[in-house]
C-alpha positions in Angstrom: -30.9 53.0 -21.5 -27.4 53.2 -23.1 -26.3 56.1 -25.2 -26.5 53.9 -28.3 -30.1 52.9 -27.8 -31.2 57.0 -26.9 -29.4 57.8 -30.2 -31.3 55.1 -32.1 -34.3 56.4 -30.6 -33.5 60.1 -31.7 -32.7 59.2 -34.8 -36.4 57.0 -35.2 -38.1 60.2 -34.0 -36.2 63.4 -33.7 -38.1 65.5 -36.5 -37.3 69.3 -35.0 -34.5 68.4 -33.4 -31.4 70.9 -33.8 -29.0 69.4 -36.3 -25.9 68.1 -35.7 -24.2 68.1 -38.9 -21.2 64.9 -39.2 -18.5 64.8 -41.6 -19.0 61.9 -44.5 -16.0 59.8 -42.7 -18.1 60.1 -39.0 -21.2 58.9 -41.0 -19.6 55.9 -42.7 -18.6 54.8 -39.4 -20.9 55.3 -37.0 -24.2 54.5 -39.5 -22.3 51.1 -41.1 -22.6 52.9 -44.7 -21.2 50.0 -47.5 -18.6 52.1 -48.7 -18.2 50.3 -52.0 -22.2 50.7 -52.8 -21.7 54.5 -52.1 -18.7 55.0 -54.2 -20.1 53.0 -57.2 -23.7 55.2 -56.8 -21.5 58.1 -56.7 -19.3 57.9 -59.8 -22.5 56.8 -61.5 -24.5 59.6 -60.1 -21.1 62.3 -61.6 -21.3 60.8 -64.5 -25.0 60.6 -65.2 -24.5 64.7 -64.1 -22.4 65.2 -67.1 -24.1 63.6 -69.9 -27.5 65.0 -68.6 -26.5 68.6 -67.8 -28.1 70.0 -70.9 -31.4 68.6 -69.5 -31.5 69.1 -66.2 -29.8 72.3 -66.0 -28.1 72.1 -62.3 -25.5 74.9 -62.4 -21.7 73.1 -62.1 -22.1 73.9 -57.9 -25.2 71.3 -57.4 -22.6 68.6 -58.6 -20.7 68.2 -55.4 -24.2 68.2 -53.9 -25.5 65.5 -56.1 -22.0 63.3 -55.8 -22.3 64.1 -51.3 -25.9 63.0 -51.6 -25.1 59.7 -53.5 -22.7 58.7 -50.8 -25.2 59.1 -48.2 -28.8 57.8 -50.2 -27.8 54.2 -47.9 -27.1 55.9 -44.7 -30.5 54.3 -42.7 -29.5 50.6 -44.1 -28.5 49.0 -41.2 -30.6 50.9 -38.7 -33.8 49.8 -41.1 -33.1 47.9 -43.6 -36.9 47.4 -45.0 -37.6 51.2 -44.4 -33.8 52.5 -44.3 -35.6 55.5 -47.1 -37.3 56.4 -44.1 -34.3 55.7 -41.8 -32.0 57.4 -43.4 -34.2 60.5 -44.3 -34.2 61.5 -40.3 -30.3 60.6 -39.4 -29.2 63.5 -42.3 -31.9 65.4 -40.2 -30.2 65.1 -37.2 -26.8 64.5 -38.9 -26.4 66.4 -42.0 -22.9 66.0 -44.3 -20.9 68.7 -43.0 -19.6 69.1 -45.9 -22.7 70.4 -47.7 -23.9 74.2 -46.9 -26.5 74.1 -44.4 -29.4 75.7 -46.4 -28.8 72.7 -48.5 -29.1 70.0 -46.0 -32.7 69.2 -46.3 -32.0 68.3 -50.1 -29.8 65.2 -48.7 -32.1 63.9 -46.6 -35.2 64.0 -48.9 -32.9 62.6 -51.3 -32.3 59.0 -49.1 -36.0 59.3 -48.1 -36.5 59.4 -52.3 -34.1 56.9 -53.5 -36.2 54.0 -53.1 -40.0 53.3 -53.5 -41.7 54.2 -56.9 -42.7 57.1 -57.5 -45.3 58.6 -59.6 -47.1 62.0 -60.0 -49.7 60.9 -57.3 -46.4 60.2 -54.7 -45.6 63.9 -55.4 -49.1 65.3 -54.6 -48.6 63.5 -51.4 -45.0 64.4 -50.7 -45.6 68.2 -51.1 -48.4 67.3 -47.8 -45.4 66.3 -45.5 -42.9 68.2 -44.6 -41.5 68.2 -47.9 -44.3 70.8 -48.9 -42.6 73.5 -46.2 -39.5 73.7 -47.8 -39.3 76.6 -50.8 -40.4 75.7 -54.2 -36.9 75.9 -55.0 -35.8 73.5 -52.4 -38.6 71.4 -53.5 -37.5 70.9 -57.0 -33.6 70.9 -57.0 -34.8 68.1 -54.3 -36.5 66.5 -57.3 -33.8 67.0 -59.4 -30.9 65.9 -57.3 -32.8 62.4 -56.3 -33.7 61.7 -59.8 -30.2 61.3 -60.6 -29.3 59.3 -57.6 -32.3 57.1 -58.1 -30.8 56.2 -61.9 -27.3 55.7 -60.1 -28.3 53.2 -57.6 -30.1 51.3 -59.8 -26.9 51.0 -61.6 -25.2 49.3 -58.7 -28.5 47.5 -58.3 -26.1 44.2 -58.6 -22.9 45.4 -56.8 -21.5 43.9 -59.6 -20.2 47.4 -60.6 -22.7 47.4 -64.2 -20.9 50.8 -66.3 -22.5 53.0 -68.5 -21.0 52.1 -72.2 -22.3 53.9 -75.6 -25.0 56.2 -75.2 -26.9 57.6 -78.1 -28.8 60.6 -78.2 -32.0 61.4 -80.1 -34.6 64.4 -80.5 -36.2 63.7 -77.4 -34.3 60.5 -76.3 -30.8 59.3 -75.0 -30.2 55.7 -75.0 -27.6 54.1 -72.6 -25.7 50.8 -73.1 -25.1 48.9 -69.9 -21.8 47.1 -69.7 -21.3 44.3 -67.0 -21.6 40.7 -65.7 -25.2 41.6 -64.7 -26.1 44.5 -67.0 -29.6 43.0 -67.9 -30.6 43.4 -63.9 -29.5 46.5 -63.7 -30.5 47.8 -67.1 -33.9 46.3 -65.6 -33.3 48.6 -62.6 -32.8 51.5 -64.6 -35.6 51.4 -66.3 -38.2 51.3 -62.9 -35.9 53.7 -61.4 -36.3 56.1 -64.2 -40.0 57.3 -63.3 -38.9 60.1 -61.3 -37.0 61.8 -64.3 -39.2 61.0 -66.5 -41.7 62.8 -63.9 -39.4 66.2 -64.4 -38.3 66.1 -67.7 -39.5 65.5 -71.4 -36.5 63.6 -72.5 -36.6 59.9 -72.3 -34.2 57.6 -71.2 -33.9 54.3 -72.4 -31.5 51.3 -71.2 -30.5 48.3 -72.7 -27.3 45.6 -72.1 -24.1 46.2 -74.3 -24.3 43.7 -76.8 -21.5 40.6 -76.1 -18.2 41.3 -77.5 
């Protein structure tokens, strides 16, 4: 067995293993991350940080954390593409960012695990069964928190036509967002599905709709 095919293996299996944290540019390389994807999620994920602060209430720290976990969400795509959530969720096991503080590292990999299948309330009663449900209630939630973001930044990119956030207009209990791009109605659609896990956490409602034609 070649060294490639016993580190695909670990990586498939190695819950427990000792981690061997990787800086971002090591990951890129030796995991095939599209850099492009990962930049896009990334600004989107900063600037969905900033016009949400008042709401989700991440002190100023927990946004390099939020900007290092966007980079990363993809990182099991071309080990697993079908299941690359899953994929993805044990290489930042074995490989954490080293750039992110190590009590923090389980927050990236539940983060790419989170990023991609619906989720709903009865998802959470089942995620706080895995392994999920051994990290601190803390841990769990800023978890929560973090990936609800990156969820709503991805689906942003959903078109890697690089869709933009344009006017947003805030209500009582609602902020709606404008979606600028050649194919803003896909990923305003995108948005919208992708929103479930925020609107899980948080009272405020979010609401996305394509800039009008100018």
């Amino acid at each position: 067995m070649s060294s490639d095919d016993r580190s695909s293996k670990a990586d498939r299996s190695g819950e427990g293993m000792l981690p061997e944290p990787l800086p971002l540019e090591d990951l890129y390389h030796i995991y095939g991350i599209e850099r492009s994807h990962a930049d896009n999620v990334a600004r989107n994920a900063l600037e969905l940080f900033d016009i949400l602060n008042s709401i989700h209430l991440l002190c100023p720290e927990m946004r390099n954390l939020v900007e290092i976990a966007a980079l990363v969400h993809d990182t099991g795509a071309a080990t697993d593409f079908e299941n690359h959530h899953k994929a993805g969720r044990l290489i930042l096991l074995k490989h954490p960012p080293s750039e992110v503080p190590e009590r923090l590292w389980p927050v990236v990999s539940w983060t790419a695990f989170l990023h991609k299948k619906r989720i709903g309330s009865e998802k959470l009663v089942k995620l706080k069964e895995k392994e999920f449900g051994k990290m601190s209630g803390e841990l769990q939630e800023l978890t929560l928190r973090v990936a609800a973001l990156v969820r709503l930044a991805d689906a942003l990119d959903y078109s890697r036509m690089e869709s933009r956030l344009g006017k947003i207009t805030f209500g009582k209990r609602s902020i709606r967002f404008e979606i600028e791009g050649q194919e803003a109605a896909i990923d305003t659609e995108r948005m919208a599905k992708k929103g479930d896990l925020w609107h899980l956490l948080y009272d405020t409602r979010l609401e996305f709709r394509p800039a009008p034609e100018k």
